[in-house]
C-alpha positions as CSV (number, residue, x, y, z in Angstrom):
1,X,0.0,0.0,0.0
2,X,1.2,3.7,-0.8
3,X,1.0,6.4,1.2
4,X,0.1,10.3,-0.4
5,X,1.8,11.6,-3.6
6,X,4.3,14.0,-2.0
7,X,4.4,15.8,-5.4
8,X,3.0,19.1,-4.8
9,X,-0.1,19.8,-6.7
10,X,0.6,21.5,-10.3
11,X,-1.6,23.6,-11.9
12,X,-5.2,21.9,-13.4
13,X,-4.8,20.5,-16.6
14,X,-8.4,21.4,-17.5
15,X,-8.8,24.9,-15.5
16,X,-8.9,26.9,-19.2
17,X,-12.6,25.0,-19.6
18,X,-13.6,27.2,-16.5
19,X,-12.1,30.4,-18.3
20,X,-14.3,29.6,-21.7
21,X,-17.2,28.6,-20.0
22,X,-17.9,32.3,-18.0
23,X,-17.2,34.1,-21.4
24,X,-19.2,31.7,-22.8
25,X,-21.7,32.9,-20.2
26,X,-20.9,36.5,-20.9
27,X,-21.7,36.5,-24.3
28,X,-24.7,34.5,-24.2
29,X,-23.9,31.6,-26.2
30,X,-23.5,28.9,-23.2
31,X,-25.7,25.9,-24.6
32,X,-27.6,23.4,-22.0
33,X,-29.6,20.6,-23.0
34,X,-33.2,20.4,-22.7
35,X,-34.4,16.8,-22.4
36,X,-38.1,17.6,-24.1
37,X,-41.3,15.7,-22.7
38,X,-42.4,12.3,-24.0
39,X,-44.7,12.1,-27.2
40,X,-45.4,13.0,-30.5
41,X,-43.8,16.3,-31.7
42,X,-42.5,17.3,-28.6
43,X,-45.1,16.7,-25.7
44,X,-47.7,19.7,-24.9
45,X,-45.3,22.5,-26.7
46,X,-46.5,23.4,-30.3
47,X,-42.8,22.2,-31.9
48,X,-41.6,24.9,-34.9
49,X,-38.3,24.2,-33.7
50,X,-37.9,20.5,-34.8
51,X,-36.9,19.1,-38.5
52,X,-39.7,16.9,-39.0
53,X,-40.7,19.1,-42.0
54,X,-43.8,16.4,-43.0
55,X,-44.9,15.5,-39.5
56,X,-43.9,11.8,-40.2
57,X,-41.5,11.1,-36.9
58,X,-44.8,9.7,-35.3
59,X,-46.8,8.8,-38.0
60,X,-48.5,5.6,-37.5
61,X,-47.2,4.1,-40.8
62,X,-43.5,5.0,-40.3
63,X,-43.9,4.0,-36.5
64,X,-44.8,1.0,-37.9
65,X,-42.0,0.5,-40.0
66,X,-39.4,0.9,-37.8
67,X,-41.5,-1.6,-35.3
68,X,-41.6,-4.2,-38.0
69,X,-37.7,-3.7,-38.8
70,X,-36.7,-4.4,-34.9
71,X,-39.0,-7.3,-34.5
72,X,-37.1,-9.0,-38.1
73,X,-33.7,-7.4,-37.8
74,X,-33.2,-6.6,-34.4
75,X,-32.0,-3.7,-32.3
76,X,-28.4,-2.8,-34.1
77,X,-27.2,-3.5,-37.2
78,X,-24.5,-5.3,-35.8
79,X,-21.2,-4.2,-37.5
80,X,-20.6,-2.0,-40.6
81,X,-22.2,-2.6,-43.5
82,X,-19.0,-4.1,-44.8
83,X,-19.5,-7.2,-42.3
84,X,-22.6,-7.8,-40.9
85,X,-24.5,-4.3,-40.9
86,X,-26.0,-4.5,-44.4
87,X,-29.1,-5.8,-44.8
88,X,-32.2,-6.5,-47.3
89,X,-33.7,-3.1,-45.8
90,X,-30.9,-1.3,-46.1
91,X,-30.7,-2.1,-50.0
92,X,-34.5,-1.6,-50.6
93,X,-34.4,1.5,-48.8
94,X,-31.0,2.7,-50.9
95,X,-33.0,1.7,-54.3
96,X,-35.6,3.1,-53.5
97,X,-34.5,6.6,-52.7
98,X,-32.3,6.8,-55.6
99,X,-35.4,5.9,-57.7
100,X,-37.4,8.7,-56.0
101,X,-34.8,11.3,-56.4
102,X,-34.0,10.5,-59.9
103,X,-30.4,9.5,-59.0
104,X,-28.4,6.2,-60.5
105,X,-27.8,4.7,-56.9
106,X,-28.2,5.6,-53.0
107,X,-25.6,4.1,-50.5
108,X,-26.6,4.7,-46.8
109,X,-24.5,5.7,-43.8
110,X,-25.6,6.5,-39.8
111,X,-26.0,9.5,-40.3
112,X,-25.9,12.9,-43.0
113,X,-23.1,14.1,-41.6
114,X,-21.4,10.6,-41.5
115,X,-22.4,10.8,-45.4
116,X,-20.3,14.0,-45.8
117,X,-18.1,13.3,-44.4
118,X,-17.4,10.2,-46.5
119,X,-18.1,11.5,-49.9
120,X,-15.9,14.5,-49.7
121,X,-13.1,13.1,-48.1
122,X,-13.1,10.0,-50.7
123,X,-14.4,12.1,-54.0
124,X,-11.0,14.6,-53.2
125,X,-7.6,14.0,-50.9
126,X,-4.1,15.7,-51.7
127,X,-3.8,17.2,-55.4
128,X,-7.5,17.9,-55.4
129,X,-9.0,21.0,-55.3
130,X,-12.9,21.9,-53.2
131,X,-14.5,25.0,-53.8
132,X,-16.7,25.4,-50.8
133,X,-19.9,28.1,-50.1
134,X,-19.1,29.9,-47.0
135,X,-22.4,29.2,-45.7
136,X,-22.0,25.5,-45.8
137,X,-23.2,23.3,-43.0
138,X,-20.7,22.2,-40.5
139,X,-20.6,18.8,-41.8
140,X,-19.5,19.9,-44.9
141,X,-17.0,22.2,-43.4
142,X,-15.6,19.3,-41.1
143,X,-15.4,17.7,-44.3
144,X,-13.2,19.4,-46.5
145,X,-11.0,20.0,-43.2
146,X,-10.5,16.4,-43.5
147,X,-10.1,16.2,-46.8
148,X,-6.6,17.0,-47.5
149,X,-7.3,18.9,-50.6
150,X,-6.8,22.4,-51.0
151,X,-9.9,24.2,-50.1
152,X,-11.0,28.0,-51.0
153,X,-14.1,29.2,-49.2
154,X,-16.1,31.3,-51.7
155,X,-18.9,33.9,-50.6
156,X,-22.5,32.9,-50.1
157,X,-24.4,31.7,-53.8
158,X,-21.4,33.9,-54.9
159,X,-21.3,31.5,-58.6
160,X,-18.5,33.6,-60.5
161,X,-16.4,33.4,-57.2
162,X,-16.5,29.4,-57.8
163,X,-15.8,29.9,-61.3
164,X,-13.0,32.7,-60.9
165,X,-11.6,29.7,-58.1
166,X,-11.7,27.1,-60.5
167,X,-10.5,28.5,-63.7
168,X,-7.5,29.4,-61.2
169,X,-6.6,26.0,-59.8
170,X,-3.6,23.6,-61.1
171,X,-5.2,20.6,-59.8
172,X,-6.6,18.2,-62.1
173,X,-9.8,17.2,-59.7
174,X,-12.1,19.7,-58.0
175,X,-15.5,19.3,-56.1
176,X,-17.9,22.2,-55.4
177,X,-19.5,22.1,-52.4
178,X,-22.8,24.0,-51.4
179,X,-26.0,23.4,-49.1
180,X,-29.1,23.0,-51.7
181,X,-31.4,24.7,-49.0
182,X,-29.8,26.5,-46.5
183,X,-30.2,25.4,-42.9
184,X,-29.9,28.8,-40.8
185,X,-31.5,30.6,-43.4
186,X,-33.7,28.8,-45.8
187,X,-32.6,30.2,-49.3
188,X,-31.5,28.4,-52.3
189,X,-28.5,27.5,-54.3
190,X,-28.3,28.4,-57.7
191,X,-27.9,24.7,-58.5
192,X,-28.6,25.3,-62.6
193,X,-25.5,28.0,-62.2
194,X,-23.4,26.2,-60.2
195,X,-24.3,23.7,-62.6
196,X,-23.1,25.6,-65.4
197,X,-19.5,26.7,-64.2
198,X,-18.9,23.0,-62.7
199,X,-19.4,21.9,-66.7
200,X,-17.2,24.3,-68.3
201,X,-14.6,23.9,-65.7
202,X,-14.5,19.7,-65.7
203,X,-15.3,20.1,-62.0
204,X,-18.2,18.0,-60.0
205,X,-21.2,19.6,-58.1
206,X,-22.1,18.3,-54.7
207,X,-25.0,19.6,-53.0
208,X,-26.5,18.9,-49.8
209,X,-30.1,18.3,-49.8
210,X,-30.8,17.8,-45.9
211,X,-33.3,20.7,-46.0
212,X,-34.6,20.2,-49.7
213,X,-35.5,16.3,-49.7
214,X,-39.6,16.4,-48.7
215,X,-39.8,20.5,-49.5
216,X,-38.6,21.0,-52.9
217,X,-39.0,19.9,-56.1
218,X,-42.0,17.8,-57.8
219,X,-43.5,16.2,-54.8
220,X,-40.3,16.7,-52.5
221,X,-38.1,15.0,-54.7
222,X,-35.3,17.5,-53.4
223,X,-34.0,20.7,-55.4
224,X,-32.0,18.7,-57.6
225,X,-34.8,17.3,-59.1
226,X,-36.6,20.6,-59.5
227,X,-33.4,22.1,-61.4
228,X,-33.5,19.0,-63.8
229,X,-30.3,18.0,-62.5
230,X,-30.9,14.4,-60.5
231,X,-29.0,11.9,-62.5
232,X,-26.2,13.8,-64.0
233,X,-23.3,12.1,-64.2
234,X,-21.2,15.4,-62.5
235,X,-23.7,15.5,-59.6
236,X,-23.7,14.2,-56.6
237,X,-26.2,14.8,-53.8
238,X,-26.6,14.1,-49.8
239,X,-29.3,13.8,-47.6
240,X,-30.2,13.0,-44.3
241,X,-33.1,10.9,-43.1
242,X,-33.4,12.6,-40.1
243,X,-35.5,15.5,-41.2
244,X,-38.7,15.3,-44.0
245,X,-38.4,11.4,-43.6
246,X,-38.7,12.1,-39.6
247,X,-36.0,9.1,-38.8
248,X,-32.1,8.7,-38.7
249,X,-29.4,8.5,-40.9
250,X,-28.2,9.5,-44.2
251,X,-27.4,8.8,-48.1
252,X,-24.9,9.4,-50.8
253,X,-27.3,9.8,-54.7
254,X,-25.6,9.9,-57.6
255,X,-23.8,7.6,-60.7
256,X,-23.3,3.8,-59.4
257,X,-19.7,4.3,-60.1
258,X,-19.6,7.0,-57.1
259,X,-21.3,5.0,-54.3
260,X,-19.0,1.9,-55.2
261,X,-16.2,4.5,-55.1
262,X,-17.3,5.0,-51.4
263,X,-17.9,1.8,-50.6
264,X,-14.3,0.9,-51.3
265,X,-12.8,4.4,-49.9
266,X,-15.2,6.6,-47.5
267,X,-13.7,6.0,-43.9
268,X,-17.1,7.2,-41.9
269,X,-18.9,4.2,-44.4
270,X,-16.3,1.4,-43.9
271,X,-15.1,1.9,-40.0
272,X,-18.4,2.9,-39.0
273,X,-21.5,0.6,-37.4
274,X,-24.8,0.2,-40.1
275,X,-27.8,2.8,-39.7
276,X,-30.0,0.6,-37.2
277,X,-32.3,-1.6,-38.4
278,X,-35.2,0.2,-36.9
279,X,-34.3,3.4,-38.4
280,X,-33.8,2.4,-41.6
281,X,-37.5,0.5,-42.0
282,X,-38.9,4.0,-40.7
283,X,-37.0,6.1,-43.4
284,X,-38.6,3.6,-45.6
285,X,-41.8,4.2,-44.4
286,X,-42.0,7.6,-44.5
287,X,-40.4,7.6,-48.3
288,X,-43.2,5.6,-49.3
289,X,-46.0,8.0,-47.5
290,X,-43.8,10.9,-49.3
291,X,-44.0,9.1,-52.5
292,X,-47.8,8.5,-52.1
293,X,-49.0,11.9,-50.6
294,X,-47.1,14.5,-52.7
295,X,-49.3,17.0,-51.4
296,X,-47.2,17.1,-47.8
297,X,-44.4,19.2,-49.7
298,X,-46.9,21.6,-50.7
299,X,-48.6,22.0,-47.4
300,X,-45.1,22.4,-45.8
301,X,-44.2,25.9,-47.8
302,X,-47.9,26.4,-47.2
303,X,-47.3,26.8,-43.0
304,X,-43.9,28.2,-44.1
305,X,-45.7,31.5,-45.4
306,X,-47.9,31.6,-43.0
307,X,-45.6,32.0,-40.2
308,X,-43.3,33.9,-41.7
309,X,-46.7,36.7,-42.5
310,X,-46.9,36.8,-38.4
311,X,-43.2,37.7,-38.1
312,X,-43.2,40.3,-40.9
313,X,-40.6,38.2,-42.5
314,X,-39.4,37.9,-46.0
315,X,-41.8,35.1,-48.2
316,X,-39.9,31.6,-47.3
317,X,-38.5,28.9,-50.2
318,X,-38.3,26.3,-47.7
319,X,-39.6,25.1,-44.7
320,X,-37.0,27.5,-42.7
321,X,-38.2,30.7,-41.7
322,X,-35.4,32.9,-40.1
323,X,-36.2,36.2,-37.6
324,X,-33.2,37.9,-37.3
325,X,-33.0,39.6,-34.1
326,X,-29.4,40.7,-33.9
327,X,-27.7,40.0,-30.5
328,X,-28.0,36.5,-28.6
329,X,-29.8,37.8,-25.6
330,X,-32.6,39.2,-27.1
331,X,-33.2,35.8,-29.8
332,X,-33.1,33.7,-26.5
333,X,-35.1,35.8,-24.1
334,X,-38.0,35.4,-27.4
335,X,-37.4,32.0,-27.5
336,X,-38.3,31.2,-23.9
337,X,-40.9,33.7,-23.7
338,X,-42.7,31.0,-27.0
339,X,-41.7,28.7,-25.2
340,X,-43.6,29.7,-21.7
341,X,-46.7,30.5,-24.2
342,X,-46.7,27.0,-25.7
343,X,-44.4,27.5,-28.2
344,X,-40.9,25.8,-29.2
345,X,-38.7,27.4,-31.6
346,X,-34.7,27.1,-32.5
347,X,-33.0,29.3,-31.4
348,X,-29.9,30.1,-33.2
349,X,-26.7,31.8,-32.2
350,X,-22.8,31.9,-32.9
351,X,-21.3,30.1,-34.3
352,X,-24.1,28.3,-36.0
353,X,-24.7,31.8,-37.9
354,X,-22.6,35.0,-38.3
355,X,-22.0,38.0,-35.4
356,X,-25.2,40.1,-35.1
357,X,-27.5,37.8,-36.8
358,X,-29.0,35.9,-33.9
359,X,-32.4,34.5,-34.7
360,X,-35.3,32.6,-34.5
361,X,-35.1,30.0,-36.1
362,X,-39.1,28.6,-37.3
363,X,-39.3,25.3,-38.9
364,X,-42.7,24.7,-40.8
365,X,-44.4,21.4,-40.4
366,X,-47.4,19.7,-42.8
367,X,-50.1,18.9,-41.5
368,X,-50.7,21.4,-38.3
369,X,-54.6,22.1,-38.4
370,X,-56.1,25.7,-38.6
371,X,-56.3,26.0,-34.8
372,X,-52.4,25.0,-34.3
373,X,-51.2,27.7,-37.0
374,X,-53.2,30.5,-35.7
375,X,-52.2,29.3,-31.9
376,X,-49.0,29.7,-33.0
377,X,-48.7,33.1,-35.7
378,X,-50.3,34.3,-32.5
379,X,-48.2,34.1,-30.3
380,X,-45.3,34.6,-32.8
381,X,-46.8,38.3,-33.2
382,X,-46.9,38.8,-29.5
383,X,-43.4,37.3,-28.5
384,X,-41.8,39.6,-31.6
385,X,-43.4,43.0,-31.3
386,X,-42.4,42.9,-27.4
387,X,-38.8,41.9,-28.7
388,X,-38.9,44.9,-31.6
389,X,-39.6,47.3,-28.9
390,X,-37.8,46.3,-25.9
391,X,-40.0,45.3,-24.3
392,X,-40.1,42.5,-21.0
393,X,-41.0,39.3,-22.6
């Protein structure tokens, strides 16, 4: 047995976390979770805050599906789908979401950023060039960090900065990067420009389609499809089931030669565990209620405009409709006070959007009834015009 280190104490290895934490605090931008109450959407709170754009996260049918895949399949997938994690589901679910998008193939990872991840880091690598939109989500950020290609960051939709970048580069590969729909603000690429330069230029588009899969394009087929793009053989999309198809996980759409490319290459594909059975029958699911009720993608940009009428916001292209508010207090203090009234909406603050743009962030869902939206454009108008004016909320 040993008695006391007599070393004295040296200074805390971790004490800097204090220091960030209180200017964290300072600034307003300390985070906290917020376990949210049992049932569907949320519990008793109206939920604009959530990305279940077509209300399908507790729909009996996708419920169902994901029941239905845990009683056959089990809880976990087991391994990576190299091994043991790929199954019939997975492969029905991959064919049929190519077919529905208009793309060549579909391979399916745990998650959309997981599916970044993997397709830019094994689409580029040293001696390539990425041309990315400075607005791009995180995961695609994270992305081209990894990638060990040379990366410029152009400005937002800016389409002669991507050309100016590629008729620049040496390299003999480049990738351009860009959000379809964006996810703090709700805009949209110019895909059919992008398009354009990535032709000339012998470059390959890449576009995110988290927020435009179940929103955009001929009955939610993604913006892609609505720019007559889907199934080129120099585009390559992403998505994420966690959103319209109100499940888990994510995809890689594009030419058959690109997903076997990943197969054999993408890290976050080969190291990493299968999307869970469960999940994947409920993206199923809910791709086949998408496929059957085209109408939900209408309805969606239907609430969209409504709620963004309340806020005296610009007319939305998406189910995202941001109300800049400038500083973090002020966008949280609103937030909470929605909240208290029955209300839950995002909140979003540095660094998920620039200085001085703190917002709400309002999420449109299909399917809320007359009573629902006018529950909540009222107290939208309430919460804001105290916030415009100072007031307490």
């Amino acid at each position: 047995m040993t008695g006391p280190d007599p070393t004295p104490p040296g200074p805390r290895p971790l004490a800097w976390l204090d220091t960030h934490a209180c200017a964290r605090t300072e600034a307003g931008l300390r985070r906290r979770l917020s376990p949210r109450p049992a049932g569907p959407a949320g519990g008793p709170a109206l939920d604009l805050a959530g990305n279940d754009y077509l209300g399908l996260s507790a729909d009996p049918r996708v419920v169902a599906g994901a029941t239905e895949a845990l009683r056959t399949w089990g809880a976990g997938a087991t391994g990576s789908r190299l091994v043991t994690g790929s199954t019939a589901l997975h492969a029905e679910l991959e064919a049929e979401l190519a077919a529905f998008c208009g793309h060549d193939d579909a391979l399916v990872f745990s998650s959309g950023y997981t599916a970044n991840l993997g397709v830019v880091t094994a689409l580029t690598g040293p001696g390539a060039l990425i041309v990315s939109d400075a607005a791009a989500h995180a995961s695609l950020v994270d992305a081209c960090r990894l990638s060990r290609a040379r990366v410029v960051v152009v400005p937002h939709a800016d389409v002669d900065a991507v050309d100016a970048a590629l008729a620049a580069r040496t390299e003999t590969r480049a990738l351009v990067v860009t959000d379809s729909v964006g996810s703090a603000d709700g805009d949209l690429a110019p895909l059919a420009a992008l398009h354009r330069v990535c032709r000339a230029r012998g470059a390959v588009l890449l576009a995110d389609e988290a927020h435009g899969l179940g929103v955009r394009g001929p009955g939610g087929r993604g913006l892609l499809a609505e720019t007559g793009l889907a199934g080129a053989d120099d585009v390559v999309a992403t998505v994420t089931l966690s959103k319209a198809l109100g499940s888990q996980g994510g995809a890689v759409l594009g030419p058959a030669a690109v997903t076997a490319h990943l197969v054999d290459s993408a890290r976050s594909f080969i190291f990493d565990t299968g999307l869970a059975p469960a999940a994947t029958g409920a993206a199923l699911a809910a791709l086949r209620v998408l496929a059957s009720e085209p109408e939900r993608a209408a309805d969606v940009l239907r609430v969209a405009g409504a709620l963004a009428a309340a806020c005296d916001a610009a007319v939305p292209v998406s189910a995202v409709v941001p109300v800049v508010l400038g500083e973090p207090g002020p966008a949280v203090a609103a937030a909470a006070a929605c909240l208290r009234r029955g209300l839950r909406v995002g909140c979003f603050r540095p660094p998920s959007v620039p200085p001085g743009t703190s917002r709400l962030r309002l999420t449109a869902r299909a399917g809320l009834t007359g009573a629902q939206l006018s529950f909540a454009t009222g107290v939208l108008a309430e919460v804001l015009a105290d916030a415009r004016t100072g007031a307490p909320a």
